[in-house]
C-alpha positions in Angstrom: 8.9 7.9 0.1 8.8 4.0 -0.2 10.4 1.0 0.6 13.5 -0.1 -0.2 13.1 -2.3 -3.8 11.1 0.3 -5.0 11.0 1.9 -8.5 14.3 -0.3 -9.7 14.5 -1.1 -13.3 16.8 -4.3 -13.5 17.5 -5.0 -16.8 -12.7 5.8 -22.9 -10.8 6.9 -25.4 -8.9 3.7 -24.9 -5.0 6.1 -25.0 0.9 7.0 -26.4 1.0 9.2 -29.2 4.5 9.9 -30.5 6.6 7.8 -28.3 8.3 5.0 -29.0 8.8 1.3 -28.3 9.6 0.3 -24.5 11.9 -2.7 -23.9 11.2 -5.6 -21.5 11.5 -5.0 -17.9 11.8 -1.2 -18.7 8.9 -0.5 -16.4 8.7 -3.5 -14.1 5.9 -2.1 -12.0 3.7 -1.4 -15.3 0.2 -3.8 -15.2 -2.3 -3.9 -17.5 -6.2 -3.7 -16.3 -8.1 -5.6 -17.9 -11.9 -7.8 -17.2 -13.5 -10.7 -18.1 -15.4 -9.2 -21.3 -12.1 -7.6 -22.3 -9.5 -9.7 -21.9 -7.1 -6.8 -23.8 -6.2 -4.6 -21.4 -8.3 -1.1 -21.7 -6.1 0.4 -18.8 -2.8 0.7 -17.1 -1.7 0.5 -13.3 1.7 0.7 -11.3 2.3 -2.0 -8.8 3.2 -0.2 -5.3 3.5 -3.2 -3.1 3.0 -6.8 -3.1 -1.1 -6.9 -2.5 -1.7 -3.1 -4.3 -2.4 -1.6 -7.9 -2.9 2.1 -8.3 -4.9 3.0 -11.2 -7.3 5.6 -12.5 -10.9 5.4 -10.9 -12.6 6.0 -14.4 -11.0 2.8 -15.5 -12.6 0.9 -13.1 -15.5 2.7 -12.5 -16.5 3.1 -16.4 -15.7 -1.1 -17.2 -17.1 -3.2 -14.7 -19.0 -0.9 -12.9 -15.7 -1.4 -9.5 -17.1 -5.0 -10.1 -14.3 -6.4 -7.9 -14.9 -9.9 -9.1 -14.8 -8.6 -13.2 -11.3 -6.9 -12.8 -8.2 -9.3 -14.2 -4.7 -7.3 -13.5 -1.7 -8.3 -16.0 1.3 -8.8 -14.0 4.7 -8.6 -16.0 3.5 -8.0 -19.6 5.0 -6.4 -22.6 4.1 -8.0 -26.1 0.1 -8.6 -25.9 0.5 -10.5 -29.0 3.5 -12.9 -28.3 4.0 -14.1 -24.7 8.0 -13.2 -23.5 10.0 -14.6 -21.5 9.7 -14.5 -18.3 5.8 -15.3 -19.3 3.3 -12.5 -18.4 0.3 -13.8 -15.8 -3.0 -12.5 -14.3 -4.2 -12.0 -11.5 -7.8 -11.2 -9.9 -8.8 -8.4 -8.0 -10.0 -8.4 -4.5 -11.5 -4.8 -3.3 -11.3 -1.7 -5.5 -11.2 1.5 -3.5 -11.8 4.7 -4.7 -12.1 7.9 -3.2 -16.1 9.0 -2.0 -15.2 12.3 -3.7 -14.5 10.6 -7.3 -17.1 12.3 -9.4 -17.2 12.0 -13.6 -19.1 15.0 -13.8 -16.9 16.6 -11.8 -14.1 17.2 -14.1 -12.7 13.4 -13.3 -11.8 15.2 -9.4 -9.7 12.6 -7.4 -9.6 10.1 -10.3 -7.8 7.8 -8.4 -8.3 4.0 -7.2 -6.5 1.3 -5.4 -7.0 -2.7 -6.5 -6.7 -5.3 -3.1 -5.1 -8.5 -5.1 -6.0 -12.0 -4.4 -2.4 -13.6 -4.3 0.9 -11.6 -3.1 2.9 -10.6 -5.6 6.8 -11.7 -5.7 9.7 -9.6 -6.9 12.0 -10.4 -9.6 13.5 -8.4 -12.4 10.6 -8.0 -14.4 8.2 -6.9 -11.4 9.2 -4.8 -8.6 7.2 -1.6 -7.1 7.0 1.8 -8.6 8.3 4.4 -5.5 5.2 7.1 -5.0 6.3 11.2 -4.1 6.0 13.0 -0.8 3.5 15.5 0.3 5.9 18.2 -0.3 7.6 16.8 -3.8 6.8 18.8 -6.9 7.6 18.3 -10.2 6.6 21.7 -12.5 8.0 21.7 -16.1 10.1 18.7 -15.0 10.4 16.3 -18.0 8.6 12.8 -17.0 7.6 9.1 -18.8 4.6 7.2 -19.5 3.9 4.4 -20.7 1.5 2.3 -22.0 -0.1 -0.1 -24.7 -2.9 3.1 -25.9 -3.7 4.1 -29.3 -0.7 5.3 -31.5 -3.3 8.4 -32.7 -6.7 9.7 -31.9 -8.5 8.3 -35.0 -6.7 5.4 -34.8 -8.9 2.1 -33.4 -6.2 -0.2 -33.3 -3.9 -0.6 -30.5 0.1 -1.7 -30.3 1.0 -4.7 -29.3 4.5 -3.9 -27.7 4.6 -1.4 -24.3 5.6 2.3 -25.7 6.4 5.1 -23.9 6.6 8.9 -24.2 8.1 11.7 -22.5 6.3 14.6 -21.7 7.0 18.0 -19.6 5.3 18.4 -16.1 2.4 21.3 -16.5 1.2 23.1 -13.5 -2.5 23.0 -13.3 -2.6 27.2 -13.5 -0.8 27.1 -16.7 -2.9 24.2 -17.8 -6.1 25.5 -17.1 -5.3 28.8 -19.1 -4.1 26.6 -22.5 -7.4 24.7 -22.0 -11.0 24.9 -21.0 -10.2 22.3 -18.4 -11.5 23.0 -14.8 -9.0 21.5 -12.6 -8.5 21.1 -9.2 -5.1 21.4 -6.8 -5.3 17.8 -6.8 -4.7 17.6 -10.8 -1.3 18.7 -13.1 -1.0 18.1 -16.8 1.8 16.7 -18.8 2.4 17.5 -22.6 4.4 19.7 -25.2 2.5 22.9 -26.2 3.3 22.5 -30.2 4.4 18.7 -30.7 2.3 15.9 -30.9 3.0 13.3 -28.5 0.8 12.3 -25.4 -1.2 9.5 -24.2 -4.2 8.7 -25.7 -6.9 5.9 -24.9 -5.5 2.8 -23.3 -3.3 4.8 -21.1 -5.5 5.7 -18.5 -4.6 4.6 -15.3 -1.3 4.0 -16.0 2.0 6.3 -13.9 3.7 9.3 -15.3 7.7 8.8 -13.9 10.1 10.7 -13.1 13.9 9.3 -12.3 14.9 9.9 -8.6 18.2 8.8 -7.2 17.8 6.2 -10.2 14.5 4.9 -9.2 11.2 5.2 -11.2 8.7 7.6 -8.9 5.2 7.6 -9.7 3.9 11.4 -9.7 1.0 11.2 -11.7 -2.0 8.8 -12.9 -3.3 9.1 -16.5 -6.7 10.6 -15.8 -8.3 12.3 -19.0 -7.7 14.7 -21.7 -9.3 16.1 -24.8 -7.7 14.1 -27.6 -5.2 13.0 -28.2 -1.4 14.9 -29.1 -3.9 17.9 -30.0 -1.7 21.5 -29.9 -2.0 23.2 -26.2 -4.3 20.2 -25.1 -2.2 18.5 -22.9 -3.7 15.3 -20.9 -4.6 16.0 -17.2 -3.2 13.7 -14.6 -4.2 13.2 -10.7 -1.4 14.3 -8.5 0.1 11.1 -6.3 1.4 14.0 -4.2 -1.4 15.0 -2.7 -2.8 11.2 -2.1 -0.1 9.6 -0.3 -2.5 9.7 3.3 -4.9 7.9 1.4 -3.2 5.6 -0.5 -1.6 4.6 3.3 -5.2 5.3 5.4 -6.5 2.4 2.5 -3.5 0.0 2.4 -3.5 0.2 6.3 -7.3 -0.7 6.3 -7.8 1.7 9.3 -8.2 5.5 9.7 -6.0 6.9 13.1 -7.6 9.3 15.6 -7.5 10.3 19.5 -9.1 6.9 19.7 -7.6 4.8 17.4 -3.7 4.7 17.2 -0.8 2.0 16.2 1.2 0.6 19.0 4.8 0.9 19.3 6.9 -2.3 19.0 10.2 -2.5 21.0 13.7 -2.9 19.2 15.7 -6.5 18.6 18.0 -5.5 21.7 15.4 -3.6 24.2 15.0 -5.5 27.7 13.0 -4.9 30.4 13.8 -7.7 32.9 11.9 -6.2 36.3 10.2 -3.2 34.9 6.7 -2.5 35.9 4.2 -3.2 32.7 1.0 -3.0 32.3 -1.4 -5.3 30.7 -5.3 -4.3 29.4 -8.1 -6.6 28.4 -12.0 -8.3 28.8 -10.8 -11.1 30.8 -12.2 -13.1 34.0 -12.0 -10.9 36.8 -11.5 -14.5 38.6 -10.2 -18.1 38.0 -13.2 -19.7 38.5 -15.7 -17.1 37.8 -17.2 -17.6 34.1 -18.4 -13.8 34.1 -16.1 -10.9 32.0 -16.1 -7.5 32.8 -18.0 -5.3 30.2 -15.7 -2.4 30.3 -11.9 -2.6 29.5 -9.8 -3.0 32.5 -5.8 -3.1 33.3 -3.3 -4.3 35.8 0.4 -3.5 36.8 2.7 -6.3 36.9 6.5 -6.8 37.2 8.0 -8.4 33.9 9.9 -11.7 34.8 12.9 -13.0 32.9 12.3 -16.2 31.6 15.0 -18.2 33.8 13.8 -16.5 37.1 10.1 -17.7 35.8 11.0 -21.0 35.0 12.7 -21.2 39.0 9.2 -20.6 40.5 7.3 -22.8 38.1 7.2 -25.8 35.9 6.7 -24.5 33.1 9.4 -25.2 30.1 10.3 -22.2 28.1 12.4 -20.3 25.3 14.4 -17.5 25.0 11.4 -16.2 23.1 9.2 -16.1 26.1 9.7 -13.9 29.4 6.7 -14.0 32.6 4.7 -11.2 33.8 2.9 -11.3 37.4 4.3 -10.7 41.4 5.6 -13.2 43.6 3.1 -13.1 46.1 0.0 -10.6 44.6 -3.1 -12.0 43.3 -2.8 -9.7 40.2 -2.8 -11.4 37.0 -4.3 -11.5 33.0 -6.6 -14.2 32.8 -8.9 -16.3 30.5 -9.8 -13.9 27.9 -7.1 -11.6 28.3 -4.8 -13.9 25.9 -3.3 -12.1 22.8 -3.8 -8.9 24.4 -0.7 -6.7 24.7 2.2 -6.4 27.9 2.9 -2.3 27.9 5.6 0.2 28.8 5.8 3.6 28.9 9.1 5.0 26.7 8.9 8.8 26.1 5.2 8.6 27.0 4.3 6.4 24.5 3.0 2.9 24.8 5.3 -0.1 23.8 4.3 -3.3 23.2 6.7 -5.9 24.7 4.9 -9.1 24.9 2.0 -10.8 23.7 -0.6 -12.6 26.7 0.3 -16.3 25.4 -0.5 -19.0 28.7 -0.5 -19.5 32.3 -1.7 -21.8 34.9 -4.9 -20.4 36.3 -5.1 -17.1 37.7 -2.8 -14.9 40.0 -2.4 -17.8 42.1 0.5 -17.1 44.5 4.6 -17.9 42.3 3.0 -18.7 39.2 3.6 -15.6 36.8 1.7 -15.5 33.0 4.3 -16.4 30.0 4.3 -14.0 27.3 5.8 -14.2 23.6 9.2 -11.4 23.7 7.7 -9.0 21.1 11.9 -7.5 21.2 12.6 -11.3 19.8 9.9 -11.2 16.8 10.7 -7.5 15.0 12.4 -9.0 12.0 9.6 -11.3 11.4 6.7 -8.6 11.9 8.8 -6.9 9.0 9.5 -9.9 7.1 5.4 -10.7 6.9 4.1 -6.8 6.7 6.8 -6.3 3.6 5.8 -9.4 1.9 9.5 -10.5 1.3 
């Protein structure tokens, strides 16, 4: 599931073992995590939007302590040695969120984390968004990629330069856990061979394991930990991007939904409602002149207005972007403190948003309707600004 650029390619143990050389903009979503005391990146990360680098919680956790203000992210980045062309660039870190359940101890459970960036992000060729799985997507024995700038062996201190990568089959965690002495959780898979020597070794973590969907790169799987490096039957065990899609969305979305707590629906670019009853909610004066607000919520019907019948009664000057909201002769009205607040119908019992509370003069005075901003007339922008393009 993801957006639409998503996942193209256009043109401790710090840990890939057996693999070989990537090629610029191969993995355009690839970042290296690195911190102010180590400026050479000891993790990897996929870019999944503009704002939002998934990595390993371990990386973050174990370096700088989630020290938000430590964390540097290395945004298009291939040769760590020689800068390339387009020129790699860095970027701080915001927020790091990480799941309450992430425990070390624990057999690295839910070792998983999300980076807030600073600055947006913007697309090109060499950086784009890695596309994450569905709940219901599995990938058992499936032959998948990573990738990274981890040790070429175990014993090995140094680290390559140049991006490598490495392909590995998709282990379920039942098979794993009887090759290993792992204890895994449904939230975990491996991803190895069980004689040759190739894997990820330090300097991967946190990076993706990919598989090719429809052409596009898909994220199943963060480097989490293994025992090793390319060790027979050992393979490295990876958190399941599966089974963290709600989260990854309950984060990015900043709020959790319940019985009390749900989005509003936004009306479509050709939707009108010229005359319909709607119903507006807020805090607002009860009265013009009365500097009180009520402490509870309250809500009031009114007919919605098109802009030319509005601007008959009035003075007021207005756009196709605007439409009124009140009754030609009812004191019922928003008021001061009501503005920003939401105009609502009822579609297939669900609440749409069709205007925004924007001005009016005083307060259900007799022929002078509130304006409202056409939420029908804004959609593509919403979009534009939510999708970062």
């Amino acid at each position: 599931s993801s957006n639409g650029t998503c996942g193209i390619q256009a043109i401790r143990q710090d840990r890939i073992v057996g693999g070989i050389e990537a090629t610029p903009g191969e993995f355009p979503f690839l970042v290296g995590i690195a911190s102010v005391f180590r400026p050479r990146h000891f993790c990897g990360g996929s870019l999944i939007n503009e704002f939002w680098v998934l990595t390993a919680a371990h990386c973050v956790n174990e370096h700088t302590g989630s020290d938000a203000s430590q964390l540097r992210v290395r945004i298009r980045e291939f040769d760590l040695d020689h800068d390339e062309d387009p020129p790699s660039y860095q970027v701080k870190v915001e927020k790091v969120y990480y799941p309450e359940e992430f425990d070390f101890d624990d057999g690295f459970s839910n070792d998983i984390a999300l980076l807030r960036l600073t600055e947006r992000i913007s697309w090109d060729n060499y950086t784009v968004p890695v596309c994450l799985p569905d709940a219901n997507d599995t990938f058992d024995f499936e032959l998948a990629v990573a990738a990274g700038w981890g040790r070429l062996a175990e014993m090995q201190e140094k680290t390559p330069s140049k991006l490598r990568k490495v392909t590995l089959h998709v282990i379920p965690a039942d098979f794993c856990m009887e090759w290993t002495e792992y204890e895994m959780t449904d939230h975990q898979f491996c991803a190895g061979f069980k004689h040759k020597a190739r894997d990820v070794c330090s300097g991967d973590s946190g990076g993706p394991l990919l598989v090719r969907r429809d052409g596009r790169h898909v994220a199943i799987g963060v480097v989490s930990y293994g025992d090793g490096c390319a060790r027979p039957r050992t393979p490295t065990v990876y958190t399941d991007l599966a089974k963290f899609g709600d989260w990854i969305r309950q984060i990015m979305e900043g709020i959790s939904w319940d019985n009390y707590t749900v989005p509003v629906c936004l009306p479509d670019a050709n939707d009108t409602f010229d005359f319909e009853l709607a119903v507006a909610a807020g805090w607002g004066r009860l009265a013009e002149m009365q500097e009180k607000t009520p402490s509870k919520l309250r809500k009031v019907t009114l007919h919605v207005i098109p802009a030319d019948f509005c601007m008959e009664w009035t003075e007021y000057e207005m756009t196709d972007h605007q439409f009124c909201a009140g009754f030609k002769h009812k004191a019922r009205d928003v008021c001061s403190g009501d503005s920003g607040g939401p105009l609502l119908v009822r579609r297939d019992g669900r609440h749409v948003a069709i205007g925004v509370v924007s001005y009016g003069d005083g307060c259900a005075r007799p022929r002078t309707p509130t304006v409202y901003t056409d939420l029908a007339k804004f959609g593509d922008w919403i979009r534009q600004i939510m999708e970062g393009y």
